[in-house]
VEXLUMNU-883768 format. One record per residue: y, x, z of N, C-alpha, C, O in turn; residue in three letters. Coordinates in pm, whole numbers, padded with zeros to 5 digits, always signed. Each point is the difference from the previous one (the first is absolute). Example, Ala and Ser with C-alpha at 12.3 -4.5 7.8 and 13.67 -1.06 7.14 Angstrom:
2
-00569+01319+00780+00119-00089+00000+00120+00090+00000-00002+00104+00066ALA +00107-00139-00138+00119+00082+00006+00109-00077+00073+00111+00051+00017SER 
//
This chain:
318
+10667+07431+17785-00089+00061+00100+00082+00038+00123+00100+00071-00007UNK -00154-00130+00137+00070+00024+00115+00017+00174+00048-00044+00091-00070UNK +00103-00073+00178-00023+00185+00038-00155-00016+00103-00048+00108+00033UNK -00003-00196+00001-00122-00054+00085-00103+00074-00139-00074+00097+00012UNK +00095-00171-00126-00151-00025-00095+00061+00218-00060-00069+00093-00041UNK +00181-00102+00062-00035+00144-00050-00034+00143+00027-00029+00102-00062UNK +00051-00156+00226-00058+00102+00091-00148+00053+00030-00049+00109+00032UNK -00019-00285-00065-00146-00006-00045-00027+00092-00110-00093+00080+00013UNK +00161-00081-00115-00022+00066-00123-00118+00127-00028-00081+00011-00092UNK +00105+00070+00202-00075+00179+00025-00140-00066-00028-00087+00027-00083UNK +00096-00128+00186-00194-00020+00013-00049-00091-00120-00121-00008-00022UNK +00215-00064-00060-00079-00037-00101-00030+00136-00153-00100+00038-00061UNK +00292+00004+00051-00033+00039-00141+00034+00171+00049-00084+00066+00060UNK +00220-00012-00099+00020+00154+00027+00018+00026+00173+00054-00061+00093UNK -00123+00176-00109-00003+00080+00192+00168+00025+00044+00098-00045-00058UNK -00100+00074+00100+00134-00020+00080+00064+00225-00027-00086+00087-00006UNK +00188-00065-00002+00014+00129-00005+00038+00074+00062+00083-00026+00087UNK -00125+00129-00104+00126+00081+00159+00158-00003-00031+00042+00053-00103UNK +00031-00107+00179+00088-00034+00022+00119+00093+00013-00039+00093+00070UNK +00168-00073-00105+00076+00137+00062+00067-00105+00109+00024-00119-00017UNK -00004+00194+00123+00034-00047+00118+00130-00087-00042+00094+00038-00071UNK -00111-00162+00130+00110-00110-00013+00034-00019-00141+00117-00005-00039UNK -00222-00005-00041+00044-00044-00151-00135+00005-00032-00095+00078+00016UNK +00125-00235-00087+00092-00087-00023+00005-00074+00164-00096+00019+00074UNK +00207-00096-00030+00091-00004+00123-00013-00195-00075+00008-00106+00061UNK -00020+00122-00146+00067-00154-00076-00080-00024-00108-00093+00073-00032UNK +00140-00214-00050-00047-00034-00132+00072+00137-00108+00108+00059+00005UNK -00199-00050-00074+00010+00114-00125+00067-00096-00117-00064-00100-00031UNK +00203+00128-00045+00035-00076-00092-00047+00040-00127+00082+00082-00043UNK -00163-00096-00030-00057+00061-00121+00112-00058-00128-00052-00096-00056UNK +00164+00123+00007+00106-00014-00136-00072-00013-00124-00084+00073-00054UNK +00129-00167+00028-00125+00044-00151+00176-00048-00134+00095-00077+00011UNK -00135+00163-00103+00144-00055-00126-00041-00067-00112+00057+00014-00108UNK -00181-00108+00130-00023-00091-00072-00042-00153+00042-00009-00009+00123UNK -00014-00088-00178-00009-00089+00021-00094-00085+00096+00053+00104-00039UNK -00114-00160+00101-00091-00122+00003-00088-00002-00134+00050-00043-00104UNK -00195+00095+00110-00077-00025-00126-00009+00081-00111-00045-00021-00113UNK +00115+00155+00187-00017+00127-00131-00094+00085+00083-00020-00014+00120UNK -00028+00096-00192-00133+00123-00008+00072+00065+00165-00076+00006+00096UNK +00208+00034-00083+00028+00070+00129+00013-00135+00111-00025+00039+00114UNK +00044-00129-00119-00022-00106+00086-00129+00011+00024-00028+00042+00112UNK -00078-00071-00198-00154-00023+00033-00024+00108+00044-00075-00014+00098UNK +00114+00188-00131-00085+00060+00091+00073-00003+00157-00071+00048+00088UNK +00195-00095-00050+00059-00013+00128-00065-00095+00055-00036+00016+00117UNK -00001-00172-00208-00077-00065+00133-00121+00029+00011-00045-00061+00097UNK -00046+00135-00156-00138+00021-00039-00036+00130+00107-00114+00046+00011UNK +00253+00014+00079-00070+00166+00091+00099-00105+00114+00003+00053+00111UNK +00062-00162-00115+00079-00058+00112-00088+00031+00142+00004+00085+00088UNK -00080-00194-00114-00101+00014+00136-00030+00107+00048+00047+00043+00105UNK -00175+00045-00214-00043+00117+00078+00077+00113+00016-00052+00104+00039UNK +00166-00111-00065+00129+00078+00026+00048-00061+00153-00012+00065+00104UNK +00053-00164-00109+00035-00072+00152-00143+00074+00128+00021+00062+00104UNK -00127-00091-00153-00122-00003+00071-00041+00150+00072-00049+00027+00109UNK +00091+00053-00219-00005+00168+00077+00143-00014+00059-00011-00021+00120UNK +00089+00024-00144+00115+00020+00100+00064-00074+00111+00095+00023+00075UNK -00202-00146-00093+00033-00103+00156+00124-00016+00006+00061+00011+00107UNK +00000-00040-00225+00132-00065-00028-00003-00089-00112-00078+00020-00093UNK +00147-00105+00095+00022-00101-00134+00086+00087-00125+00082+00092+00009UNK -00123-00143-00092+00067+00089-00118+00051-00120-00136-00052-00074-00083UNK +00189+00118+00131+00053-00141-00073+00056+00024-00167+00084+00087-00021UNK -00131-00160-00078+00028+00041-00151+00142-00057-00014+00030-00093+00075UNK +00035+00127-00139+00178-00007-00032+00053+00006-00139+00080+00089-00031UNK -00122-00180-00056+00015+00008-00130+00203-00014-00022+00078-00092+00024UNK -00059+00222-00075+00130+00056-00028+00032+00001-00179+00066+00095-00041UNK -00098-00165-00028+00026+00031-00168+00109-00029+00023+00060-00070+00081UNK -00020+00178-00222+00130+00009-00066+00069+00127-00040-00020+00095+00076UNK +00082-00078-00160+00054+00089-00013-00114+00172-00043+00007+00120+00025UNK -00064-00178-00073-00142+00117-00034-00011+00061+00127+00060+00106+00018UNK -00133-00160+00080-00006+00075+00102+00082+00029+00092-00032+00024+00117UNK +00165-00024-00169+00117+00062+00093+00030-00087+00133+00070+00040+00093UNK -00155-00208-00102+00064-00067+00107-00070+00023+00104+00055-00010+00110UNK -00209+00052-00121-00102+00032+00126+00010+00136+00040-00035+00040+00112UNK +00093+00049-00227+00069+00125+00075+00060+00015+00096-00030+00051+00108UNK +00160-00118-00163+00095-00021+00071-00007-00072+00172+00075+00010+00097UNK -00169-00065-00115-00011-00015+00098-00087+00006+00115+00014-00045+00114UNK -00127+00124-00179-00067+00126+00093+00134+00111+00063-00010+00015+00122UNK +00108+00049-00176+00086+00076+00008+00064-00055+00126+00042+00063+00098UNK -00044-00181-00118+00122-00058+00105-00108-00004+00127+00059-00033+00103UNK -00154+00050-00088-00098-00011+00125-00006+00100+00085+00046+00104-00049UNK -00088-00093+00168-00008+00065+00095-00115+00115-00089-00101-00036-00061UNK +00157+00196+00079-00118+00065-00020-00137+00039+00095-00051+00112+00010UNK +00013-00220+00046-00104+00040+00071-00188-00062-00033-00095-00006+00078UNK +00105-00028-00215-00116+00010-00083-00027-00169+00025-00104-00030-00058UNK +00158-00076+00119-00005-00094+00035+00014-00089-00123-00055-00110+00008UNK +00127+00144-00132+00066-00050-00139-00053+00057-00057+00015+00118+00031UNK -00121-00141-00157-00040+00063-00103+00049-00085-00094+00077-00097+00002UNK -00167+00184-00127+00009-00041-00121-00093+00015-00083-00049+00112-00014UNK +00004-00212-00056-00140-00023-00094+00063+00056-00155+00059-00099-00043UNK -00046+00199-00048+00086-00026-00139-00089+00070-00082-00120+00002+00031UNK +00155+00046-00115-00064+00013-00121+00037+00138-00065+00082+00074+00054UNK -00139-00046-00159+00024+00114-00093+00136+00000-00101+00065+00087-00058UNK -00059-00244+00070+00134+00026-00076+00143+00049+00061+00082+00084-00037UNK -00091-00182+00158+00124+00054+00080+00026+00148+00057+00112+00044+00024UNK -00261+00042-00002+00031+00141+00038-00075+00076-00075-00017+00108+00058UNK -00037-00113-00161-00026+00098-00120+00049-00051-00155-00032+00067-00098UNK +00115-00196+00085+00042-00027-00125+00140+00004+00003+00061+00088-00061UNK -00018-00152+00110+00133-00078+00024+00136+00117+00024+00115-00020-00038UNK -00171+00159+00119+00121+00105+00028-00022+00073-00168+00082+00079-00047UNK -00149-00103+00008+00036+00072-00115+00069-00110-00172+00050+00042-00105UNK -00078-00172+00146+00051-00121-00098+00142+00017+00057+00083+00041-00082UNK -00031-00070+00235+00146-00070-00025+00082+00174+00025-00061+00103+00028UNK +00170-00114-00045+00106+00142+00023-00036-00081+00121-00122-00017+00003UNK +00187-00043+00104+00063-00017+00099-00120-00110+00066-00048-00093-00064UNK +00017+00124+00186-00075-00092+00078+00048-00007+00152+00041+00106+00046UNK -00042-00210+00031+00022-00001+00143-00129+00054+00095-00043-00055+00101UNK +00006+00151-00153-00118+00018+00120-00012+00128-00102+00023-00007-00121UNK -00072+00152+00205-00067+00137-00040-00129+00002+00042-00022+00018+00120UNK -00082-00035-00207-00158+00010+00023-00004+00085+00113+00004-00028+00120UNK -00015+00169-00194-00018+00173+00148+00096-00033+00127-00040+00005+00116UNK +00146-00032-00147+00121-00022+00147-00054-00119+00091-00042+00020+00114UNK +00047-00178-00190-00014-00086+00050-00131-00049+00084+00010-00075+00097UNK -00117+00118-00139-00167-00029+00035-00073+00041+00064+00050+00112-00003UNK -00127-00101+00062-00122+00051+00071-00114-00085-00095-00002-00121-00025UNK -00053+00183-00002-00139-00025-00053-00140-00016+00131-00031+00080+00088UNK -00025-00204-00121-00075-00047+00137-00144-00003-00056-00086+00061+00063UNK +00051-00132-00182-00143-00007-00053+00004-00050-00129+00075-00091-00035UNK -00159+00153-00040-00026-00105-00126-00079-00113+00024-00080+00004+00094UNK +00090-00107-00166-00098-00158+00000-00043-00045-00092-00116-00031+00024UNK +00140+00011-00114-00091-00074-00167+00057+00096-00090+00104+00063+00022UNK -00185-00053-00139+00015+00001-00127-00053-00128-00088-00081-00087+00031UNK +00147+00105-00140-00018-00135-00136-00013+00104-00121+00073+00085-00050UNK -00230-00145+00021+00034+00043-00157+00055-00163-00083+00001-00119+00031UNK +00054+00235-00195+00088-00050-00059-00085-00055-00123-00120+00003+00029UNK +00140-00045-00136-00091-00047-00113+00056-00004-00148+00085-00089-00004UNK -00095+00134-00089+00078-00030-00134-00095-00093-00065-00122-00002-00019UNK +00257-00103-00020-00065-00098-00065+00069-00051-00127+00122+00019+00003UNK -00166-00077-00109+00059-00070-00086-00035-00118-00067-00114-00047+00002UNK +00261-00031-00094-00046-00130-00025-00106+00015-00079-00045+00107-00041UNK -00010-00255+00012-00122-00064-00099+00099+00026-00132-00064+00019-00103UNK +00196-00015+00090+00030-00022-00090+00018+00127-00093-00003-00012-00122UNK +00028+00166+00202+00006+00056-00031-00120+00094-00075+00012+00111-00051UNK -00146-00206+00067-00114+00049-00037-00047+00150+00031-00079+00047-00083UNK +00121+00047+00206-00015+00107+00011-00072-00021+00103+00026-00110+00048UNK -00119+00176+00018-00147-00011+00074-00047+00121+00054-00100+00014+00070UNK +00220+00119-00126-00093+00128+00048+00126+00049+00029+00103-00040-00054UNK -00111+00147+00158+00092+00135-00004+00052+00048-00136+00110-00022-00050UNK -00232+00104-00009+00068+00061-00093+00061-00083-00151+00087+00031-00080UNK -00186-00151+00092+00063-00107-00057+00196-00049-00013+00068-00024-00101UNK -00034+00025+00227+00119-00008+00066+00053+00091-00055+00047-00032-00109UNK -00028+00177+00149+00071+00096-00067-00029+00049-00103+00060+00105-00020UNK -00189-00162-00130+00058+00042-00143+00073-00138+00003+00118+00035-00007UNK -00120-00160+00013+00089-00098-00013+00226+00008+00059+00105-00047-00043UNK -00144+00125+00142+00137+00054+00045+00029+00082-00126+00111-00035-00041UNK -00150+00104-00016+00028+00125-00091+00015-00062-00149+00017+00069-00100UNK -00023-00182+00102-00004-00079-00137+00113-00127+00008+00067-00018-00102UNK -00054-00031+00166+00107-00120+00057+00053-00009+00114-00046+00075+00086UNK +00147-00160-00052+00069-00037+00057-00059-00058+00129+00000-00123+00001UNK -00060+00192+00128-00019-00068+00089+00040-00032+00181+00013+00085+00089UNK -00003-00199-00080+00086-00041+00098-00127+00045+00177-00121+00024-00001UNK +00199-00027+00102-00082-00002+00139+00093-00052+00087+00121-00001-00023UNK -00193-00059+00157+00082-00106+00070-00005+00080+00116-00103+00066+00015UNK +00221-00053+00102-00018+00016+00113+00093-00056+00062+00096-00060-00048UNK -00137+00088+00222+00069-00092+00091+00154+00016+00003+00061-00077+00073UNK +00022+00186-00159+00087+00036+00009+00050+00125+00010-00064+00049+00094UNK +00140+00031-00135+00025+00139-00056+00003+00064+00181+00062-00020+00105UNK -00151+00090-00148-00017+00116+00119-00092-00053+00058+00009+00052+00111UNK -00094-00121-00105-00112-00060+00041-00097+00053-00012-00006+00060-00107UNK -00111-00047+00190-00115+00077-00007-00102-00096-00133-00100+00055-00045UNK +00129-00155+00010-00037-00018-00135+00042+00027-00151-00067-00004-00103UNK +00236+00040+00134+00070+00039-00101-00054+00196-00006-00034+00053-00105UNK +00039+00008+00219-00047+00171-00008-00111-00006-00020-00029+00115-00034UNK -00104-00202+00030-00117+00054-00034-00020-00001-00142-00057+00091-00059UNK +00120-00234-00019+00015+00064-00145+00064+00038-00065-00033+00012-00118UNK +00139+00022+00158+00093+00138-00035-00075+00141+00023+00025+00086-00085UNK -00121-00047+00198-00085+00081-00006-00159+00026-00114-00054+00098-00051UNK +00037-00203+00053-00055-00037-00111+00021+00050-00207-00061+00065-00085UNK +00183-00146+00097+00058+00041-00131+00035+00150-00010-00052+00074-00084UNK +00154-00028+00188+00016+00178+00012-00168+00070-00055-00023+00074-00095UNK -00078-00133+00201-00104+00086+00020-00078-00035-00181-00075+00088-00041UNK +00093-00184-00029-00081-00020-00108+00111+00020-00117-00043+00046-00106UNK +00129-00065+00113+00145+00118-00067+00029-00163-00100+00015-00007-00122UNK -00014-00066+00184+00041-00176-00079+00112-00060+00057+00045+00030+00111UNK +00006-00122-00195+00150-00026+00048-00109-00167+00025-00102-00029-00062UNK +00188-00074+00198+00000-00143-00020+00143-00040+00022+00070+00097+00028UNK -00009-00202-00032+00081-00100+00039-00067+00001+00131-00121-00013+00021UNK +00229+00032+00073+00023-00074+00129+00056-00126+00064+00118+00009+00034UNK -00166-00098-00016+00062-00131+00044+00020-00065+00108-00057-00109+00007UNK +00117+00141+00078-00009-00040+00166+00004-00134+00029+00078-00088-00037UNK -00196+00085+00126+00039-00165+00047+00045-00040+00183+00003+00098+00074UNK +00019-00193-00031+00063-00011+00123-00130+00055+00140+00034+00047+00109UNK -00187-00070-00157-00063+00068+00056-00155+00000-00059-00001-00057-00109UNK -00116+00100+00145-00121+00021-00037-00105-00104-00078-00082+00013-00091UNK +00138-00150+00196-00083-00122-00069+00084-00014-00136-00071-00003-00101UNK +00207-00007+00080+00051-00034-00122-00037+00129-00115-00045-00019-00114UNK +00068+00114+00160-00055+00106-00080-00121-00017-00044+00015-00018-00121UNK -00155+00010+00151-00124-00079-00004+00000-00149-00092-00106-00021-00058UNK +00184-00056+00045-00047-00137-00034+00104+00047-00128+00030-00112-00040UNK +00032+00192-00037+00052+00080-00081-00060+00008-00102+00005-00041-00116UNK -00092+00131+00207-00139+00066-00074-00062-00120-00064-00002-00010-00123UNK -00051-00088+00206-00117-00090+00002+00087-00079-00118-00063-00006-00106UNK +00204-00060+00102+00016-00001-00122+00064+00045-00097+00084-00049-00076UNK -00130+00142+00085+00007+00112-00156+00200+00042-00029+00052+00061-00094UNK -00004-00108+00187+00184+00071+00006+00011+00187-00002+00080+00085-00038UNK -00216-00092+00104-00021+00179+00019-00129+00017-00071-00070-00092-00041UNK +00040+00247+00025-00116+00073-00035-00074-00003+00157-00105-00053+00036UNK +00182+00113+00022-00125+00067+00039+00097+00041+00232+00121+00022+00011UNK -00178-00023+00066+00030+00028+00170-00080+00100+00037-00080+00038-00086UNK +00080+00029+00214-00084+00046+00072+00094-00059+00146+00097+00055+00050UNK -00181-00216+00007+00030-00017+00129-00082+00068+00068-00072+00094-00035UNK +00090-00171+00191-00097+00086+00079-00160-00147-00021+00011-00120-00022UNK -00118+00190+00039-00115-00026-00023-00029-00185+00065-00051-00082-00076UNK +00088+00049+00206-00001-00107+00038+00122-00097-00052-00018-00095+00076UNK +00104+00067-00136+00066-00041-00076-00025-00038-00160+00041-00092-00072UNK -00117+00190+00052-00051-00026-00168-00184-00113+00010-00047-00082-00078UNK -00003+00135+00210-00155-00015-00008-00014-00193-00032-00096-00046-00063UNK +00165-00010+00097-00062-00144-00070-00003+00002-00106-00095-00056-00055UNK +00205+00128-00035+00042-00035-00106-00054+00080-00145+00019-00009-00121UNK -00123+00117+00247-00079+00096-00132-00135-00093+00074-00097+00011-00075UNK +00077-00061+00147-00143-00103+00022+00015-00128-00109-00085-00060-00066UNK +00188+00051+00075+00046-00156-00067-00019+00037-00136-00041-00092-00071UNK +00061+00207+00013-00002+00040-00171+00145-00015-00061+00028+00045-00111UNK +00066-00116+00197+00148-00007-00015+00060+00197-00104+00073+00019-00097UNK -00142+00066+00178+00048+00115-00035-00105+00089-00012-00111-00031+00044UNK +00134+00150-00103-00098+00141-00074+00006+00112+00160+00108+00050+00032UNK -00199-00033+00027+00020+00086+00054-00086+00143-00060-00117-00009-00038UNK +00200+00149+00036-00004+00073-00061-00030+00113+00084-00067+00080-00065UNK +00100-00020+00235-00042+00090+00071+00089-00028+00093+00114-00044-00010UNK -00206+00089+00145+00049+00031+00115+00121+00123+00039-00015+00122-00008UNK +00144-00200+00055+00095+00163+00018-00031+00066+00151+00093+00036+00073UNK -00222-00025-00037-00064+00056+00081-00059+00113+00014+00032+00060-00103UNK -00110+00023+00176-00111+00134+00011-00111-00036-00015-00088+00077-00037UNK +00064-00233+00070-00151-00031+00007+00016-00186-00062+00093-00080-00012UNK -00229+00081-00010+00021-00158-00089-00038-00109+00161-00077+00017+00094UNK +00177-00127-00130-00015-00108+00119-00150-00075-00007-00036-00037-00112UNK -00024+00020+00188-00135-00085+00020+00017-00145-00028-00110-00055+00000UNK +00217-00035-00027-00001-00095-00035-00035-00042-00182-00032-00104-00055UNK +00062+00274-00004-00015-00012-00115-00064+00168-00061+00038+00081-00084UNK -00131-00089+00164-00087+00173-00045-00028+00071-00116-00050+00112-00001UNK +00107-00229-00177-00030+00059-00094+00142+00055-00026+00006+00110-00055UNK +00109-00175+00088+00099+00043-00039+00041+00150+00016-00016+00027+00119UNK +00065+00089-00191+00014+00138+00031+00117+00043+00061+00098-00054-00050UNK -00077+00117+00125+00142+00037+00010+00070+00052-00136-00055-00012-00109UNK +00156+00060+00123+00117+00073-00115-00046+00122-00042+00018+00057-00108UNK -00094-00016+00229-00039+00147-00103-00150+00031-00021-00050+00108-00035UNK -00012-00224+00063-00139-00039-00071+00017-00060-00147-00088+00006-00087UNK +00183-00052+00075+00070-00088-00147+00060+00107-00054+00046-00033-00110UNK -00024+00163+00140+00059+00100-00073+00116+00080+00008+00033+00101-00062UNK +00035-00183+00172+00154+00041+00026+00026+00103+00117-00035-00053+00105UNK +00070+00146-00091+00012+00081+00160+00104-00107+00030+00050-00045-00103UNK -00009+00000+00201+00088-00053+00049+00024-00041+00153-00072-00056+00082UNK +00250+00124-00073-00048+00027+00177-00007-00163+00027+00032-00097-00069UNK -00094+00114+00217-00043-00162-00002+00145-00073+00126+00062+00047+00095UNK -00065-00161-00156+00157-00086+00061-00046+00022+00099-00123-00005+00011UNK +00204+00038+00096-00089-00038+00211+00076-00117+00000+00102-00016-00067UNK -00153-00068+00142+00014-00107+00090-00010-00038+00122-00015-00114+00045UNK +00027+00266+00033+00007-00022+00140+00093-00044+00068+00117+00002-00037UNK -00176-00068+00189+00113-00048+00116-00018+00100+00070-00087+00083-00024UNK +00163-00078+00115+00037+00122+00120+00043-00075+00069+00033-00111-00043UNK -00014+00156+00218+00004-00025+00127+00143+00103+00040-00016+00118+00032UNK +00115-00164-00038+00107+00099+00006+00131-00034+00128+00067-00103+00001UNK -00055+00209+00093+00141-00053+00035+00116+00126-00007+00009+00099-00073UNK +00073-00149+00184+00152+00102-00005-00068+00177+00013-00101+00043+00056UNK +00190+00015-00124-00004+00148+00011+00025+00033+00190+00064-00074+00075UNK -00146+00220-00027-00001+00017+00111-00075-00098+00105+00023+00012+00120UNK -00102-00100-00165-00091-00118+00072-00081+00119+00110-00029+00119-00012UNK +00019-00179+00076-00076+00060+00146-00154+00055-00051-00068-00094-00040UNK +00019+00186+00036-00107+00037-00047-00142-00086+00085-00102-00043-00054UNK +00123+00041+00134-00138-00075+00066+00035-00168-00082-00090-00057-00060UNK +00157+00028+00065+00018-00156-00046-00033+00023-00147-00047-00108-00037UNK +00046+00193-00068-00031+00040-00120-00172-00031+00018-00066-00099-00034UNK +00021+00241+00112-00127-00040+00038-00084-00087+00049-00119-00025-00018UNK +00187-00009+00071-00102-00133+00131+00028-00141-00150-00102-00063-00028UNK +00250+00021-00065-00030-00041-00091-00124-00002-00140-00070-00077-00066UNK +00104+00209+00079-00090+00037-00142-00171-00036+00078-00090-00056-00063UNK +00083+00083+00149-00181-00012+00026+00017-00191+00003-00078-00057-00078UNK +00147-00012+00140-00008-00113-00035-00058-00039-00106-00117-00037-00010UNK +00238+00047-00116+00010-00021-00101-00161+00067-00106-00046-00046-00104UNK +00011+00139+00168-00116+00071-00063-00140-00066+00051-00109+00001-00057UNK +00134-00038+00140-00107-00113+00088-00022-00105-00043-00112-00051-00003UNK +00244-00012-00050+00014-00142-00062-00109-00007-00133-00089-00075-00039UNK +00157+00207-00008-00081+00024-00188-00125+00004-00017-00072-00032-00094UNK +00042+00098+00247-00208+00045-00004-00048-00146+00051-00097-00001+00075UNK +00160-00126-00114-00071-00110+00065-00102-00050-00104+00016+00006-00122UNK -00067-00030+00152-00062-00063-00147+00038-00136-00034-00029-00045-00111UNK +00081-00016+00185+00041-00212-00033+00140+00106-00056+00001+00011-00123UNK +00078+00042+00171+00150+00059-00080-00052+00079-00137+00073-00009-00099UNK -00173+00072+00092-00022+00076-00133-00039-00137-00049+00098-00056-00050UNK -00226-00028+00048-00003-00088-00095+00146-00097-00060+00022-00038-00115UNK +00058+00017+00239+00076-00063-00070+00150+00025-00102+00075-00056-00079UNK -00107+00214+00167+00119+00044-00125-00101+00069-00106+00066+00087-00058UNK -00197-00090+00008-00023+00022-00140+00004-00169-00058+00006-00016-00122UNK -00009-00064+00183-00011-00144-00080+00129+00037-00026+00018+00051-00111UNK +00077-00064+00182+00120+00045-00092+00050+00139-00116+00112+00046-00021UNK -00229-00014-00030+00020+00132-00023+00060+00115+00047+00037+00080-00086UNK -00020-00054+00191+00067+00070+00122-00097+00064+00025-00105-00064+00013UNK +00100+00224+00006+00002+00095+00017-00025+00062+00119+00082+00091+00000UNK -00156-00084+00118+00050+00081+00177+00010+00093-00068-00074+00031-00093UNK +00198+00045+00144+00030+00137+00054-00015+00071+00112+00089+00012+00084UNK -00213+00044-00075+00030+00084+00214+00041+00091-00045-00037+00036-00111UNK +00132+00034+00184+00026+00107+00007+00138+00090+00144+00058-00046+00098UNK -00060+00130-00137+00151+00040+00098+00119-00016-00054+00031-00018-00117UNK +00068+00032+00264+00105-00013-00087+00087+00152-00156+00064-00007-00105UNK -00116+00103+00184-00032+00117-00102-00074-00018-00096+00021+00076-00095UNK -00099-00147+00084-00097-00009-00191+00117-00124-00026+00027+00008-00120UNK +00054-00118+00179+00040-00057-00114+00156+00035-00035+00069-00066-00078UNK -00016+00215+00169+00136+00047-00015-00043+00066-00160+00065+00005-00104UNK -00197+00039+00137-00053+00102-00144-00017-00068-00107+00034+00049-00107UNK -00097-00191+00116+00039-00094-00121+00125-00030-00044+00041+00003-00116UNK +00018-00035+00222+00167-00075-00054+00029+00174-00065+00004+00005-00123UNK +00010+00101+00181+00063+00111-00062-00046+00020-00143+00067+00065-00080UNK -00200-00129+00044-00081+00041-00169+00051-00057-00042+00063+00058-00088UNK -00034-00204+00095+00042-00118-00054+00144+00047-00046+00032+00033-00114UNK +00044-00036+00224+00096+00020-00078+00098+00084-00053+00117-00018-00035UNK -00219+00150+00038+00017+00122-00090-00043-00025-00152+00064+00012-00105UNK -00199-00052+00132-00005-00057-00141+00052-00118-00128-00009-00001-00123UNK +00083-00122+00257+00018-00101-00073+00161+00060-00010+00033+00047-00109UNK +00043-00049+00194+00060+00115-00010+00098+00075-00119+00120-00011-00022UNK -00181+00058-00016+00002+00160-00113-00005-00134-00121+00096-00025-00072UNK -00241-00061+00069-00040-00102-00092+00175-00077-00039+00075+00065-00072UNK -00034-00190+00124+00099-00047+00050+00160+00079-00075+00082-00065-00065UNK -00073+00178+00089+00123+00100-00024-00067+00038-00152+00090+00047-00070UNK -00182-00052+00018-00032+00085-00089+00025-00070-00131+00058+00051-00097UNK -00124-00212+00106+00052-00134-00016+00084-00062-00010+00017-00094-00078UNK +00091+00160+00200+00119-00068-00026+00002-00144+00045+00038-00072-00092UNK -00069+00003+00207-00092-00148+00014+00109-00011+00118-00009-00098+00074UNK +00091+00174-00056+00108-00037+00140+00085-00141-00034+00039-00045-00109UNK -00027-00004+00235+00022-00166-00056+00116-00040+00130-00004-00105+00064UNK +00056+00161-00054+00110+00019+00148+00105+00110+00092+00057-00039+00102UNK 
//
């Protein structure tokens, strides 16, 4: 898309915002620390436009993987602090991750400004055909009687802590088995190497359509509309805090406060679209509106609670 077709943008999809004087000056670099074709990629190109469109600047995506995050950090850090460099990341990198490794190159509170929240994902527990288990509580008298295995994307992973929260909360031991990431963890399941996952919800959904796998409850607050009989975790019986799967809108600590603002209404503009809400629920994606204060107050729950969870566990991996 040219800077011509995106200047057009206001009058087709999001209004244009009030602006803080001389910012944005330039293209907005949006960092993202995952790939081409993951859940934080799709919601970066999916607010691209009507993000460009209120701020009458181009807003360019910058896929940085590697290093769990540390390489799109790193190099937001190295950018000019004048709100021009963001960053699209996740719950793991600033409510999981300072409490998994001793040592990290980046301080959540020191390093960040918090700009907006953007999606949530619910999560899903599922298990093989082979394991013949079909229910929640099914699952944990079967934990309490044998030997059972669960797959995740890899230790410290927001699929590896939700059933580790799980087992704590239903007082059951499983085998943990890490795999290199989510799809392999999943096709595990499907053939019967594991008991039992909780990915995130769009990752599992062909494969509980397909009958490949048992889906057993939503690790959500509310049940997804693609599948309205399914219950969440504590409709199935379990209190259980629920995995988050949010992205956030984040840059350098001390960011210019109007550029915070004049960002965040963008970004909050983008979410109230309705072609952007439909297409991040086809992806099971979540809008988040909010300020940048309601999502400092999330990241702070999060990872007080996961947190305390994590240390209590013993799940430090670095």
């Amino acid at each position: 898309m040219n800077r011509r077709t995106l200047l057009a943008l206001p009058l087709l999809a999001a209004p244009a915002v009030a602006r803080a004087q001389g910012f944005p000056s330039g293209p907005v670099r949006m960092l993202l620390p995952q790939a081409p074709g993951s859940s934080n990629d799709m919601v970066a190109r999916i607010i691209q436009d009507p993000v460009s469109a209120a701020l009458r600047q181009p807003v360019v995506v910058e896929n940085r993987p590697g290093a769990n995050g540390a390489v799109a950090i790193n190099a937001l850090k190295q950018a000019r602090n004048d709100g021009q460099t963001i960053l699209l990341t996740g719950v793991s990198q600033l409510a999981f991750n300072p409490h998994l490794y001793r040592s990290l190159p980046y301080d959540v509170a020191r390093d960040f400004t918090v700009i907006a929240p953007c999606t949530d994902t619910p999560f899903v527990l599922i298990t093989s055909k082979r394991s013949g288990i079909t229910t929640l509580p099914a699952l944990i008298e079967a934990a309490k009687g044998r030997d059972l295995s669960f797959s995740s994307a890899g230790n410290g992973n927001s699929t590896h802590l939700a059933m580790e929260m799980l087992c704590d909360r239903a007082g059951v031991r499983m085998t943990h088995v890490p795999y290199p990431g989510t799809a392999q963890g999943v096709t595990a399941v499907i053939t019967g190497e594991v008991d039992a996952m909780i990915p995130t919800f769009g990752v599992a959904f062909p494969h509980i359509q397909s009958g490949a796998v048992n889906a057993l409850a939503v690790v959500a607050t509310e049940r997804v509309p693609q599948m309205p009989d399914l219950p969440t975790q504590a409709e199935a019986g379990l209190d259980v805090p629920v995995m988050p799967g949010w992205f956030a809108m984040v840059g350098l600590a001390g960011m210019p406060a109007q550029a915070v603002e004049t960002l965040n209404a963008a970004i909050r503009g983008a979410l109230a679209d309705e072609t952007v809400q439909r297409r991040l629920r086809e992806q099971f994606l979540i809008p988040l509106q909010g300020s940048a204060s309601d999502m400092q107050a999330r990241l702070d729950r999060e990872s007080a609670l996961w947190g305390e969870f994590i240390r209590r566990r013993n799940l430090s991996i670095g």
